[in-house]
N, C-alpha and C positions, 0 to 999 in steps of 0.2 A: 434817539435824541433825549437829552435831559429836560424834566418838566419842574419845575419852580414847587419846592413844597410850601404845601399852605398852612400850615401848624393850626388847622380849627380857627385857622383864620380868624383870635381872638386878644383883645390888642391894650396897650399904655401911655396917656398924653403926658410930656412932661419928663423923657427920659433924663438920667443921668448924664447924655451927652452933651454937648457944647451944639447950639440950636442953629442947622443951616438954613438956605432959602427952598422952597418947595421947590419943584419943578412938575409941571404938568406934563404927564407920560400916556393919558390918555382921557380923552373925552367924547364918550359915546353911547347914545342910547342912553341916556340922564345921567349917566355914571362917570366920577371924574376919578382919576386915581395921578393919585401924585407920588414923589419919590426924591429922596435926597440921601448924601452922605453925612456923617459923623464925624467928628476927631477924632473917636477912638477905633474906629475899625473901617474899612474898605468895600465892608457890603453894605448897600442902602438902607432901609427903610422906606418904610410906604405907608401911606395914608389915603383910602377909598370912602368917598360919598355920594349918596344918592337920597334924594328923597323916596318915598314907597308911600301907595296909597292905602294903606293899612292903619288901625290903631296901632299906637303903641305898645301895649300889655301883650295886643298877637306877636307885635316884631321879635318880643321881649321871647316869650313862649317859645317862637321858634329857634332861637340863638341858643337856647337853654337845653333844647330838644337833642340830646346829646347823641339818643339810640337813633335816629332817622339823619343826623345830621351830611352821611354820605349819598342823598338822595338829593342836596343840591351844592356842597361846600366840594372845590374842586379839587380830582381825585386822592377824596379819603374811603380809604378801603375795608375801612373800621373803627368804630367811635364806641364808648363806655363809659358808663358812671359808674367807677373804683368805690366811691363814698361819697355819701350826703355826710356831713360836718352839721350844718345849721338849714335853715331857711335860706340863707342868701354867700352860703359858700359851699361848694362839691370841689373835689378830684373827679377830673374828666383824664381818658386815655383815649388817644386818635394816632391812628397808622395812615400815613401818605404810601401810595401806591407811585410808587417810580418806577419807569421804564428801564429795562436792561441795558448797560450793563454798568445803573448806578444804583446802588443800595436804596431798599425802603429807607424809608422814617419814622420815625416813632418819633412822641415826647406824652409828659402825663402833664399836668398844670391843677395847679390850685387856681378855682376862678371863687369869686368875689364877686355881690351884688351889690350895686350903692347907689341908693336910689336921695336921688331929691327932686323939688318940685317940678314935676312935669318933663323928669328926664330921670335914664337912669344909663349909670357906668358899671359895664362890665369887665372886670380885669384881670389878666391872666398873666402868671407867673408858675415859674418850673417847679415841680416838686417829685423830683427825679429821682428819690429813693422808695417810692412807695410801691413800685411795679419793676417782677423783673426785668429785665434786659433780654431780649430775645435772638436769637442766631440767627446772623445778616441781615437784621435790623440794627442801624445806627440813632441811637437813641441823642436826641435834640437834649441836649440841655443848657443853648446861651439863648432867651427870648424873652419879651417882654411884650404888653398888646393890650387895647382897652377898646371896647365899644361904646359909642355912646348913641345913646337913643335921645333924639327931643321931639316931644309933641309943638304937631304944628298947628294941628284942628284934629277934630274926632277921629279922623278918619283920614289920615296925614301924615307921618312920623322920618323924620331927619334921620338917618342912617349913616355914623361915621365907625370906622377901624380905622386904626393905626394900630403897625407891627413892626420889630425888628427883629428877626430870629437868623442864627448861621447853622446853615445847614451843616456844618462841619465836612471832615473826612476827606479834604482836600480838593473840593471843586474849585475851582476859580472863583473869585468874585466877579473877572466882567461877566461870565457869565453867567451867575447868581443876577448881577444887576442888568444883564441884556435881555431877562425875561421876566424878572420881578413882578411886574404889574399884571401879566398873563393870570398869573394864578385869582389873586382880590377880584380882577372884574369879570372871570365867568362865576367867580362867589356869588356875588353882588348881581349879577343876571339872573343866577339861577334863584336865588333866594327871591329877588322884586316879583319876576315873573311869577313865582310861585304862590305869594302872601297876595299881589293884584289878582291874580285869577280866585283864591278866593276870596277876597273882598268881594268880589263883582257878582259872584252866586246868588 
């Protein structure tokens, strides 16, 4: 069975598209994840939030955490920081582990830190020439994606992504869109549970 890639599941408010109504595709365990169509294309978007009882600077830290990021972002089978740029911009490379008999994933992204008061946006855009392309890996290059973090109290922090990425190479879109959300909310699980367990220490 084909599993939904998550591209680092890292995200952009505000696309270029013509702006539809959300739709709520799940709501469980704090976490909502929504999803709609475009005008210009036939595979959704998504958008997951949760609150997390964490500071925000930890939420931040772990988003960033490029080398660990397959210990809780769903099935990525390999993440890397290609280049530090500045303080608040890297090349990050992350491989999706797909099940046989559909191709991995790959994509590299230029990600963007932009911070303002008491919140900060992280944003991810392709930059598909800077790593080679590897053999029977299908390299991601239509996405876009932004996090946003807002502090809620100390020890509190708003957790939003939104993403649109196509996975290319001929899957279907309904079935791109009949599992889309699968992927954001074991993200979104895995990371809560993770950043709550150590708050709690």
């Amino acid at each position: 069975m084909y599993k939904p890639v998550c591209f680092l599941s890292f995200v952009f408010f505000g696309f270029l598209f013509q702006q539809k109504p959300w739709e709520l595709a799940v709501d469980k365990e704090g976490i909502k994840v929504y999803t709609r169509i475009t005008d210009s294309t036939s595979i959704k978007e998504y958008k997951v939030t949760t609150v997390i009882k964490s500071p925000m600077d930890t939420v931040l830290k772990k988003i960033l955490d490029i080398k660990n990021l397959k210990k809780w972002s769903y099935h990525i089978a390999e993440s890397a920081l290609v280049k530090k740029i500045n303080d608040s911009t890297w090349i990050f490379y992350i491989h999706n582990d797909i099940e046989w008999p559909v191709k991995d994933r790959d994509h590299v992204s230029k990600v963007q830190l932009k911070k303002k008061k008491e919140e900060y946006n992280v944003i991810l855009t392709p930059y598909n020439n800077f790593v080679k392309e590897k053999e029977d890996v299908v390299r991601l290059t239509k996405f876009k994606g932004m996090w946003v973090l807002k502090k809620l109290s100390v020890n509190q922090t708003q957790v939003t992504q939104q993403l649109y990425g196509d996975p290319e190479s001929n899957i279907p879109p309904f079935f791109i869109n009949m599992m889309i959300a699968k992927a954001p909310f074991h993200t979104f699980k895995n990371m809560k549970s993770q950043l709550e367990a150590r708050t709690t220490k």
